[in-house]
TORGULUM-97522 format. One line per field, with one value per residue (C-alpha): x, y, z; residue in one letter. Coordinates in Angstrom, 1 decimal, padded with zeros to 4 digits, always signed. Last residue first. Layout:
BEGIN
u	c(X  ...) .
v	c(Y  ...) .
w	c(Z  ...) .
residuo	c(a  ...) .
This chain:
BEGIN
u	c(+089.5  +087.9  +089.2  +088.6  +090.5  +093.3  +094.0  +093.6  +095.5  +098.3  +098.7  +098.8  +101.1  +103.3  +103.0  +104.4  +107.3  +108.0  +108.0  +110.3  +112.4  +112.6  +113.0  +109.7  +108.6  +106.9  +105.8  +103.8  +102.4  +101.4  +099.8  +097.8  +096.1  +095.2  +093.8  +091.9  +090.4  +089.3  +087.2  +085.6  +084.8  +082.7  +083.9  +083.3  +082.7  +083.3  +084.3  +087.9  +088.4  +087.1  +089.2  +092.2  +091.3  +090.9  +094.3  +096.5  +095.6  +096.0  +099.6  +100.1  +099.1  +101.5  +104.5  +103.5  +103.9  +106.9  +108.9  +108.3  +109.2  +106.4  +103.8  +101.4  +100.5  +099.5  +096.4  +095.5  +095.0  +092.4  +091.0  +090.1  +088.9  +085.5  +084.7  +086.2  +083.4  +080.3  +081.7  +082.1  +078.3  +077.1  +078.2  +076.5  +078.4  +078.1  +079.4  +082.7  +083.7  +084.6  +087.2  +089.0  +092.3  +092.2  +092.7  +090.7  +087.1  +085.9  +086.9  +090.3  +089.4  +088.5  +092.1  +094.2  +092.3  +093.2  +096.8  +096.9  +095.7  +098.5  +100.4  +098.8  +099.8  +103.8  +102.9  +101.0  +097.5  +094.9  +094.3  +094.0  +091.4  +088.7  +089.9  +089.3  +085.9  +084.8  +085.9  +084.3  +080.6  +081.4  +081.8  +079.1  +076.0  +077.6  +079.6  +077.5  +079.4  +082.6  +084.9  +087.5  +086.7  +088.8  +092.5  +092.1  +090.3  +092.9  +095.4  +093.8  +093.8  +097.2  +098.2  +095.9  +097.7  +101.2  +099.8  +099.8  +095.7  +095.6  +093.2  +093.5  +094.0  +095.2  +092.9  +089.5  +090.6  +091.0  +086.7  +085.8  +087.0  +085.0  +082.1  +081.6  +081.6  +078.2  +077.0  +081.1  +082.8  +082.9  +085.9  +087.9  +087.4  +090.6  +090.6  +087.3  +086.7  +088.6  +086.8  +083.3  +084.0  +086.0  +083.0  +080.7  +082.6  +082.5  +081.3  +082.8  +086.1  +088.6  +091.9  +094.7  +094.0  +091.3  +094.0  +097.1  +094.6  +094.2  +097.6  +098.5  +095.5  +096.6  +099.6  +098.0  +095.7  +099.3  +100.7  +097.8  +097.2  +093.0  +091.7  +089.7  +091.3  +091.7  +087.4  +087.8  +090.6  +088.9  +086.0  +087.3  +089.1  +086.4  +083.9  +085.9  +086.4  +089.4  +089.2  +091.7  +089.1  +087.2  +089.3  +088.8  +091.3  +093.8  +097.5  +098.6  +100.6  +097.6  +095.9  +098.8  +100.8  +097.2  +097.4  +101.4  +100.7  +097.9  +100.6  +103.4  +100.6  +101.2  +104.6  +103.8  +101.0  +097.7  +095.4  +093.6  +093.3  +095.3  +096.6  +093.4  +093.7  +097.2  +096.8  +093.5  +095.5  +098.1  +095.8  +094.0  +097.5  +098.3  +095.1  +095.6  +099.1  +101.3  +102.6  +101.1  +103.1  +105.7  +108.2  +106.5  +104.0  +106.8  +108.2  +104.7  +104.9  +107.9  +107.4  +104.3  +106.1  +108.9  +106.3  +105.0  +108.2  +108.9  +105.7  +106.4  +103.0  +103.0  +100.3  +102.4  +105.6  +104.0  +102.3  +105.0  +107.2  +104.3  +103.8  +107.5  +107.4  +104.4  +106.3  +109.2  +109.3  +107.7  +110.3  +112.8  +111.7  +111.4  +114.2  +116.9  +119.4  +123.0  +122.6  +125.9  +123.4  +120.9  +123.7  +124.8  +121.7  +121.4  +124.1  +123.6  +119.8  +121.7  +124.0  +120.8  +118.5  +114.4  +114.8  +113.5  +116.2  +115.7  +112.5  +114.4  +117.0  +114.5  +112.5  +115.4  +117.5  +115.0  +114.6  +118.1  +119.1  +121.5  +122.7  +123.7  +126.4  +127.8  +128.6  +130.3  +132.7  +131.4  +127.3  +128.2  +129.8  +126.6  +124.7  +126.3  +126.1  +122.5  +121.8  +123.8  +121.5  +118.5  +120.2  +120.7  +117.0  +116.0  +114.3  +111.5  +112.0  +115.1  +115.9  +113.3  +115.4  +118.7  +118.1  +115.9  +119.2  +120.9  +119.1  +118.6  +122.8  +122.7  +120.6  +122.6  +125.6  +128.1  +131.5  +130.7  +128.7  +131.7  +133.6  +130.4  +129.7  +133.7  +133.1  +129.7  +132.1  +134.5  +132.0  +130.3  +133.7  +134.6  +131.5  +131.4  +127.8  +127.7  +124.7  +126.9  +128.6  +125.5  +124.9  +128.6  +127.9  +125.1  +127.3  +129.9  +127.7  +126.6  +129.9  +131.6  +131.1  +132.8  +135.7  +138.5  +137.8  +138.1  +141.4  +142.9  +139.9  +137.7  +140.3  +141.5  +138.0  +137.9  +141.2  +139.6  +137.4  +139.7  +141.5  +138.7  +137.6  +141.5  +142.2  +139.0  +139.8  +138.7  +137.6  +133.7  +131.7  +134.1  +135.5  +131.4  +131.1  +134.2  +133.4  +130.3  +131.8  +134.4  +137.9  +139.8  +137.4  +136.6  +137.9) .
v	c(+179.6  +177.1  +174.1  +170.6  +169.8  +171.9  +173.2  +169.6  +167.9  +170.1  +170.1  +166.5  +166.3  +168.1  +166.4  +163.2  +165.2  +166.2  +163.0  +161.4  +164.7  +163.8  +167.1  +168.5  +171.8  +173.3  +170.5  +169.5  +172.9  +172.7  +169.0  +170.4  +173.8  +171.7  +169.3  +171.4  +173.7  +170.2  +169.4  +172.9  +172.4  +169.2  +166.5  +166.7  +163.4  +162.7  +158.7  +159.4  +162.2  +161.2  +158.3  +160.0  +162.1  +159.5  +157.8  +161.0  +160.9  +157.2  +157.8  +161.1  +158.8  +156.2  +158.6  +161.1  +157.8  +155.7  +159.3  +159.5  +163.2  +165.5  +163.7  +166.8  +164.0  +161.6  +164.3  +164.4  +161.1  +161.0  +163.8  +162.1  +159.2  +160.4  +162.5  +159.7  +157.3  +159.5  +160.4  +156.1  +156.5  +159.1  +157.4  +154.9  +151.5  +147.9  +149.0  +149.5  +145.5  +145.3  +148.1  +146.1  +145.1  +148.5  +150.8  +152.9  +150.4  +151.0  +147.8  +149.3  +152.4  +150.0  +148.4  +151.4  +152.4  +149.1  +149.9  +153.8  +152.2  +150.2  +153.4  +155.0  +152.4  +152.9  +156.4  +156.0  +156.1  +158.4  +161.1  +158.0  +156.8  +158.6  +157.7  +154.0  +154.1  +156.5  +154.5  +151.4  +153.0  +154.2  +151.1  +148.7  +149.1  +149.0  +146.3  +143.6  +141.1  +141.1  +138.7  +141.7  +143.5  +141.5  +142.5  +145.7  +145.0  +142.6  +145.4  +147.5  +144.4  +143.2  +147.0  +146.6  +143.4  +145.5  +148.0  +151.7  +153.0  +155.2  +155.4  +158.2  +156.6  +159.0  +161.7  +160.1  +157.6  +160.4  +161.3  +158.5  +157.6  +161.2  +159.6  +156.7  +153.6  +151.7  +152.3  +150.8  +153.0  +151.2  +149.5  +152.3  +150.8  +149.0  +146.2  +144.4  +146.2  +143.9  +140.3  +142.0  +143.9  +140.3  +138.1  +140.5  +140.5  +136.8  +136.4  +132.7  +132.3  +132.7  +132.2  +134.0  +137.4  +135.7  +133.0  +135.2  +137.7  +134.7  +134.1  +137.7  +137.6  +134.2  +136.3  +139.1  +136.8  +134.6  +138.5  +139.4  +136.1  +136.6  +133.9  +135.8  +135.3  +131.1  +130.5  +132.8  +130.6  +127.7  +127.8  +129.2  +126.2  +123.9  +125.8  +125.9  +121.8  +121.2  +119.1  +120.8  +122.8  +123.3  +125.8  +128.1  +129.8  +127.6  +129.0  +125.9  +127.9  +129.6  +126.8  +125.5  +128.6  +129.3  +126.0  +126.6  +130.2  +128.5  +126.1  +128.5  +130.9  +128.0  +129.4  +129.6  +127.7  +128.5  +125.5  +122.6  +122.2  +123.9  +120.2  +119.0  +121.9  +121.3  +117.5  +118.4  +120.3  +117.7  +115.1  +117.6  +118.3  +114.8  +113.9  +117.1  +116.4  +120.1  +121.1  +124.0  +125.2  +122.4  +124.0  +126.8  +123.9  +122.0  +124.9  +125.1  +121.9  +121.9  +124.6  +123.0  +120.4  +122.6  +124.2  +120.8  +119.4  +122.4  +122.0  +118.6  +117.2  +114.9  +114.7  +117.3  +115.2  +112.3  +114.3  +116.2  +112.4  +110.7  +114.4  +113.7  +109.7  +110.5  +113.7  +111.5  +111.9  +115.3  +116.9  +115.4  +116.9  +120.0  +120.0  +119.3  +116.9  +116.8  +114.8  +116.9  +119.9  +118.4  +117.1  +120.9  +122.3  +120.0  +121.3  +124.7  +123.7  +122.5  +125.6  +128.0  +126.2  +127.2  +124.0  +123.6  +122.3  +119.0  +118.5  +118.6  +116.3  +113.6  +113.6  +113.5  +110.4  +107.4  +107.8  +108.9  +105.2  +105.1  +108.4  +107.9  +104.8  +107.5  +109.9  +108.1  +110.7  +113.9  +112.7  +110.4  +113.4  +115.5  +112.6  +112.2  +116.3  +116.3  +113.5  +115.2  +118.5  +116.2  +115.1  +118.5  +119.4  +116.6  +113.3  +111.8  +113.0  +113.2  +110.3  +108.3  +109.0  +108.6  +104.9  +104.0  +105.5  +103.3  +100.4  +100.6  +101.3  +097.8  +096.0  +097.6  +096.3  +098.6  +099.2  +103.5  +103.3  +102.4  +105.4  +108.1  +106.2  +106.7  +110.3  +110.7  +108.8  +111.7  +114.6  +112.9  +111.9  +115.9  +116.9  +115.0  +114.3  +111.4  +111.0  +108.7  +106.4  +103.4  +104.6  +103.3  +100.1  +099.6  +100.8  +098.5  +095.5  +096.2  +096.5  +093.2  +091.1  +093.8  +094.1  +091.4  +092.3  +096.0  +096.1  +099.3  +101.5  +100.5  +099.7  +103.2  +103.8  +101.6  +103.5  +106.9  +105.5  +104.2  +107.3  +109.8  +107.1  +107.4  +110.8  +112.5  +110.8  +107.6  +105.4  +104.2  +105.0  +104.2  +101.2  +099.6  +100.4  +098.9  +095.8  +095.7  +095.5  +092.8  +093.8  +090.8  +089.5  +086.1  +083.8) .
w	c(+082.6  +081.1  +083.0  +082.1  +079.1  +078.2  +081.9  +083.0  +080.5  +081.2  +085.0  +084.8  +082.2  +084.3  +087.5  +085.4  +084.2  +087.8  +088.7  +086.2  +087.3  +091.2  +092.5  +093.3  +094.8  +091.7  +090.5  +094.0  +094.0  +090.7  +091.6  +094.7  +093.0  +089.8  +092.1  +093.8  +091.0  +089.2  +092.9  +092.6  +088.6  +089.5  +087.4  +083.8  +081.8  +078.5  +078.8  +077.1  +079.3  +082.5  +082.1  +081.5  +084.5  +086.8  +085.2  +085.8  +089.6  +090.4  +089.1  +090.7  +094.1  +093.1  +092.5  +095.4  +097.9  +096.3  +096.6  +100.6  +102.2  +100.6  +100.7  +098.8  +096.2  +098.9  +100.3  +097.0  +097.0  +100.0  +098.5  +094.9  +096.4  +096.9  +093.7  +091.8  +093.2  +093.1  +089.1  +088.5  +090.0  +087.8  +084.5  +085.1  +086.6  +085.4  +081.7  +082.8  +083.7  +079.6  +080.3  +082.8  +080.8  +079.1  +082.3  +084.3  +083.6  +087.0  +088.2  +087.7  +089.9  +093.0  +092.7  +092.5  +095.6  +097.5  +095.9  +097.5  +100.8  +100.7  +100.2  +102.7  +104.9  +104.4  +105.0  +108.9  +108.2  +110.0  +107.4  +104.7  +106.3  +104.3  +101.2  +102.2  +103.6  +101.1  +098.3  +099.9  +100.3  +097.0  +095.3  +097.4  +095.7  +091.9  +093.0  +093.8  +092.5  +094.9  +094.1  +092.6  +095.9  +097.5  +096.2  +097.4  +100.9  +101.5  +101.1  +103.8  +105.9  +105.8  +106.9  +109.4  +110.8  +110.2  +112.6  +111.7  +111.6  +114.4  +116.8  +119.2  +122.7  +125.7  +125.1  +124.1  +126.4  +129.4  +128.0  +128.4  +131.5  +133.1  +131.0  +132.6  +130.8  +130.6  +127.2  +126.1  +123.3  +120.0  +119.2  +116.2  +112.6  +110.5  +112.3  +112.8  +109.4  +107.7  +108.7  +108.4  +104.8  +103.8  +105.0  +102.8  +100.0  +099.8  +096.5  +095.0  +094.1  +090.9  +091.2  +091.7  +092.8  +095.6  +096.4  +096.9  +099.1  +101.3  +101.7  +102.7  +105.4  +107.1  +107.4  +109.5  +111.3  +112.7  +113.6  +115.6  +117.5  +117.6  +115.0  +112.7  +109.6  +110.8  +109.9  +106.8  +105.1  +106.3  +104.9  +101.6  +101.1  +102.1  +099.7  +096.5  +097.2  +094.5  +091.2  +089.4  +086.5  +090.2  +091.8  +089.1  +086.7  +086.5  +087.4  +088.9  +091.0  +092.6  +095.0  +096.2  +096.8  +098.7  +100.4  +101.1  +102.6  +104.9  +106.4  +107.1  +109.0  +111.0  +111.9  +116.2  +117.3  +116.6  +117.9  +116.1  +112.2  +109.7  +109.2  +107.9  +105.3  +104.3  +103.8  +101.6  +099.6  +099.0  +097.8  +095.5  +093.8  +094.0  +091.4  +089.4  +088.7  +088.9  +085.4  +085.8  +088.3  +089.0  +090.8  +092.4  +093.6  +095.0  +096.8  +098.4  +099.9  +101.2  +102.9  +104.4  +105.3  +107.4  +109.1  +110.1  +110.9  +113.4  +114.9  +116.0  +117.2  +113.8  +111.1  +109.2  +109.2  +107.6  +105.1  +104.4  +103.8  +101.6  +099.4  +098.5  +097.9  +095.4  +093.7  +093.2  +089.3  +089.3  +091.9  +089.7  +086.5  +087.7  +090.0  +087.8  +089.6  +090.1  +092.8  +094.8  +094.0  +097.0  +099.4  +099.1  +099.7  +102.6  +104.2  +103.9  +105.3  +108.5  +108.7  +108.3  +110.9  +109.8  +107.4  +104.3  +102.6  +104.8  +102.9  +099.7  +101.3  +102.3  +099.1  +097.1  +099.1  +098.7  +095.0  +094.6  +095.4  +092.8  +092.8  +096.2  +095.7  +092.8  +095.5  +098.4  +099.6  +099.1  +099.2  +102.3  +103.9  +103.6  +104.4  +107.4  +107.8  +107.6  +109.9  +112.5  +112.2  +112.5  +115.5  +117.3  +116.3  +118.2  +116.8  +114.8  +111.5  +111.1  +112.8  +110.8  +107.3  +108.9  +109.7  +106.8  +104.7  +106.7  +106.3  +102.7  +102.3  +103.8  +101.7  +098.8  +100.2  +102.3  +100.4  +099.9  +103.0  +105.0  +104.0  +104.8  +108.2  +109.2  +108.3  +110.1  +113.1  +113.1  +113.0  +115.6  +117.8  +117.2  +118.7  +121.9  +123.8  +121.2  +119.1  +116.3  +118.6  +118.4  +114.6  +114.4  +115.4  +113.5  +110.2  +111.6  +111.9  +108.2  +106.9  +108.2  +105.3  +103.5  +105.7  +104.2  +101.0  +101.1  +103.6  +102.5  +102.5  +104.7  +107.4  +106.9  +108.2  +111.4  +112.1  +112.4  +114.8  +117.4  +116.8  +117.6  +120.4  +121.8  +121.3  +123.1  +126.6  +128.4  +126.1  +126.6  +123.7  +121.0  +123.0  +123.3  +120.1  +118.7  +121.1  +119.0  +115.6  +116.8  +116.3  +115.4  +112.3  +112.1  +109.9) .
residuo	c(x  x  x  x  x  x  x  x  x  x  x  x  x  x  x  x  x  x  x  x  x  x  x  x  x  x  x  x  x  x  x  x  x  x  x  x  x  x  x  x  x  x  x  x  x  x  x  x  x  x  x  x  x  x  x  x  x  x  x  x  x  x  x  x  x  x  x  x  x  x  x  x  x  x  x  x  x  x  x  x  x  x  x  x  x  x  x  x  x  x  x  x  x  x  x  x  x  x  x  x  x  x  x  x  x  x  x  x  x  x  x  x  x  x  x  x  x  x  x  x  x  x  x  x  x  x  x  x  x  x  x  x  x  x  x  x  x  x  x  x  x  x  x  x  x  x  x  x  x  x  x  x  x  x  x  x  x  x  x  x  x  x  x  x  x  x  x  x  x  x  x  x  x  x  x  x  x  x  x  x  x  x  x  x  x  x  x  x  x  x  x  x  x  x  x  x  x  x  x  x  x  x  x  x  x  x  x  x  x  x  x  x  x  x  x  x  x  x  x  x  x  x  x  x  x  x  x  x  x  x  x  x  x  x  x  x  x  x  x  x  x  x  x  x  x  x  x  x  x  x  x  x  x  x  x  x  x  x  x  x  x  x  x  x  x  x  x  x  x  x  x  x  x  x  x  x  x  x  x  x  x  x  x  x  x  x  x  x  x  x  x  x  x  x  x  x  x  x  x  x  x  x  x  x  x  x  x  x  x  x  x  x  x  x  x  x  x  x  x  x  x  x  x  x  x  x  x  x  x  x  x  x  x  x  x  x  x  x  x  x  x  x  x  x  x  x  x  x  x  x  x  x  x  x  x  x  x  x  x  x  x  x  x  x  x  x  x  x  x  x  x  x  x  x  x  x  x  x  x  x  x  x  x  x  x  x  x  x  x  x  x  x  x  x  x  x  x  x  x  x  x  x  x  x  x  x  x  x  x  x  x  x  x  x  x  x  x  x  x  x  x  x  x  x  x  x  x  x  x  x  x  x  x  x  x  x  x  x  x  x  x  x  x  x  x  x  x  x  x  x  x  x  x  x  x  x  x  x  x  x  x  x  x  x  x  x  x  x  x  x  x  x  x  x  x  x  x  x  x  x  x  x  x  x  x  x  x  x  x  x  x) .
C-alpha cells in the first residue's frame, strides 16, 4: 500500500505553507511518524531524507532546526545505503557551500550524533574526517558543534587520527585545491593538528604526501590566513621530531624554497607569520646554511631605507625630523627573533659572530621593551653558540678566546642597558640572566674582560640591587655583584 503523505508532497507542503506553524508542524509530525509507525515508514526513509534535504536551507530558522531534527529521527530507521547518501549529502555541502550551510550541516549531525548515536559509530570512517575538519572552523558556535559530534564518538584521537589518516589527508587536500579560502585555512589546520597528534608516530609515506599538499597550496597570491598554510608545513616538518628532513623522505630544498620565496612577500602581517614558522623549522630540524638569506630577509626590516641621491636636502632634513626609525613593529619583532633562532644554521660563525652581536646590541637603544626582550633571546642565542651553557660546550672550540672576548665586549652594553629597565620585571630578569652567564663563562674559561667594561657592570647591577624589589631578583643581582668583586676586580 502506498503511503498517504507522499514524500514529495511533504516537500512541496514544507516549503510552501503559509505561516511558521503549519511547516513546523507538518514537520514535527513526519517525525512522530518515525517513531510510532517503524514498519510502516521504513521503505519510505530514503524519499523522506530527500525530501527533507529539499526544506533543510530554508530562509526560516526554526523550520531548519526543525527539519535537522526530523533528519536526526529518520536517520536512526534509514538503511545503510541510505545513511551513505546522507552522510555523502552533508559531506559535499560542507565543502562546497555557504558558511550558513556548513553551519546547518553541523548541527544535523549534531542532532544525528544525540539522537542516532550507535547508527554513527558504525560509519565512523565516513564521519571522523569530516568532523575533525569541521573542528577547525574560524565560527565558534559551528566548531562547538562539532566538538561535540567529535566526543559523542568516543574516540581517542591518536589512534583514530592514525586509522583514517588516508580519508583525512583525502578531504584537506580536497579543500586546499579549492578557491575557498576558508577551506583552505581550515585544511591547513587540520593538517597540523594531525601532526601534533601523531608526532613521531606520523607515517613517513603520508607525511611526504601531506607536505607536498601544503607547498603546492602556498602557491598563487596572499590572501588573508595563508600564513595558516606555512605554520602547518613547519608543524609538519617538526612534529616528527627527526632531526633532518631527509630521515622522512622530505625535499630540504623545496621547503626551504619556499619558506624564503613567501618571507619577502610585502603584506606585513602575512611576512610576519611566515617568519614564526620558519623559525619552528630552523629550531626543529636541521637545514642547510642559509644565514645569508636570513641576514638579507631580516635586515630589510630591521635597518632604516636609505635616503634617495636625488632628494633634496631641505626634505631631508623635515624626514630627519618627522621620521626617526624605531624598531616597534610586530614584523620586526618576528625578525629579531628570526635572527636568534637562525644563527644555529649558520656555519660560518666565527666571521659572522660579532658582526651579529653588534648589530643586535646596538639596536637595543631603538627598541620598544617587548622588542628588547626579543632582542635579549637573539642574544641568548649567540652566547650559546659560544659554549655559555653545557648543551653547547662542544660548539666552543670554533672560537679563540679573543673572539668569544670581541663578542661579550659588544653585547654587554646592550644588556646593560636592560638591567637598568626599571619598569618591566621579564626585561631586568633576562638581561641579569645573560649577565651572570658571560661572567660564568669567563670564569671557568679564565678570561679577563677589559677592567673598564667590569667597572660598568658592577656600577649598573648595584644600582639595580639597590633599587629592586622583586627578591628572586635581587638575589640574582647579588651574586652578580659578588662574583665579580671576587673574581675580576682587584680593587
Amino acid at each position: 500500500a502506498e503511503w498517504p503523505l507522499r514524500p514529495g508532497k511533504l516537500a512541496s507542503l514544507a516549503r510552501s505553507s503559509v505561516g511558521l506553524t503549519p511547516r513546523v508542524t507538518l514537520l514535527h509530525t513526519v517525525s512522530l511518524l518515525a517513531v510510532y509507525q517503524q514498519q510502516d515508514l521504513t521503505k519510505w526513509v530514503g524519499k523522506l531524507m530527500g525530501a527533507m534535504f529539499g526544506v533543510l536551507p530554508d530562509r526560516s530558522p526554526a523550520v531548519r532546526d526543525k527539519c535537522a531534527a526530523t533528519v536526526a529521527v529518520l536517520f536512526r530507521y534509514a538503511k545503510p545505503s541510505t545513511v551513505d547518501n546522507v552522510l555523502e549529502k552533508l559531506r559535499s555541502w560542507y565543502l562546497e557551500k555557504e558558511d550558513s550551510v556548513k553551519h546547518l550541516v553541523a548541527v544535523v549531525l549534531n542532532k544525528i550524533a544525540n539522537s542516532a548515536p550507535d547508527v554513527l559509530r558504525t560509519v565512523h570512517g565516513a564521519v571522523i574526517p569530516l568532523s575533525l575538519f569541521g573542528k577547525h572552523s574560524k565560527e565558534g558556535t559551528e566548531r562547538e558543534l562539532w566538538e561535540m559530534v567529535w566526543l559523542e564518538l568516543g574516540v581517542s584521537d591518536q589512534s583514530v587520527v592514525l586509522l583514517h589518516l588516508a580519508e583525512i589527508s583525502s578531504l584537506c587536500s580536497l579543500s586546499l585545491g579549492t578557491t575557498s579560502w576558508t577551506n583552505r585555512i581550515q585544511a591547513a589546520d587540520t593538517l597540523a593538528t594531525v601532526a601534533t597528534v601523531l608526532s613521531s608516530s606520523y607515517p613517513p609515506p603520508q607525511l611526504c604526501a601531506n607536505v607536498e599538499l601544503l607547498i603546492e597550496a602556498t602557491t598563487g597570491r596572499t590572501f588573508p590566513g595563508k600564513s595558516a598554510i606555512l605554520a602547518a608545513l613547519a608543524k609538519s616538518l617538526t612534529a616528527p621530531k627527526r632531526s633532518n628532513l631527509s630521515d622522512v623522505g622530505v625535499d630540504e630544498e623545496k621547503v626551504m624554497t619556499v619558506f624564503l620565496r613567501e618571507v619577502r612577500k610585502k603584506d606585513a602581517e602575512y611576512v610576519s607569520q611566515v617568519m614564526r614558522s620558519l623559525g619552528d623549522v630552523l629550531l626543529g630540524v636541521q637545514v642547510s646554511d642559509c644565514w645569508e638569506d636570513l641576514w638579507d630577509i631580516c635586515c630589510t626590516h630591521l635597518v632604516p631605507p636609505e635616503e634617495k641621491e636625488d632628494e633634496e636636502e631641505e626634505s631631508k632634513e623635515k624626514r630627519k625630523k618627522t621620521e626617526t626609525f624605531t624598531i616597534q613593529t610586530v614584523t620586526q619583532e618576528s625578525a629579531v627573533l628570526l635572527l636568534g633562532v637562525g644563527w644555529r644554521v649558520c656555519r660560518n660563525k666565527p666571521e659572522k659572530i660579532v658582526q651579529l652581536s653588534e648589530f643586535l646590541a646596538g639596536n637595543m637603544r631603538i627598541c620598544t621593551w617587548k622588542i628588547q626582550l626579543s632582542v635579549l633571546c637573539s642574544i641568548q642565542h649567540v652566547l650559546q653558540s659560544l659554549g655559555t651553557t653545557p648543551e653547547t660546550s662542544s660548539s666552543a672550540a670554533l672560537f679563540t678566546e679573543e673572539l668569544k672576548m670581541s663578542v661579550y665586549q659588544s653585547v654587554i652594553p646592550g644588556v646593560l642597558r636592560c638591567v637598568d629597565d626599571t619598569k618591566h620585571t621579564t626585561v631586568r630578569a633576562l638581561a641579569l640572566k645573560l649577565t651572570a652567564q658571560i661572567f660564568e663563562s669567563c670564569l671557568s674559561a679564565g678570561m679577563r674582560l677589559k677592567t673598564e667594561i667590569v667597572k660598568d657592570v658592577l656600577l649598573h647591577v648595584r644600582d639595580q640591587v639597590s633599587v629592586e624589589s622583586n627578591h628572586n631578583l635581587k638575589s640574582q643581582g647579588i651574586e652578580i655583584v659578588s662574583i665579580l668583586e671576587k673574581n675580576f676586580v682587584t680593587n
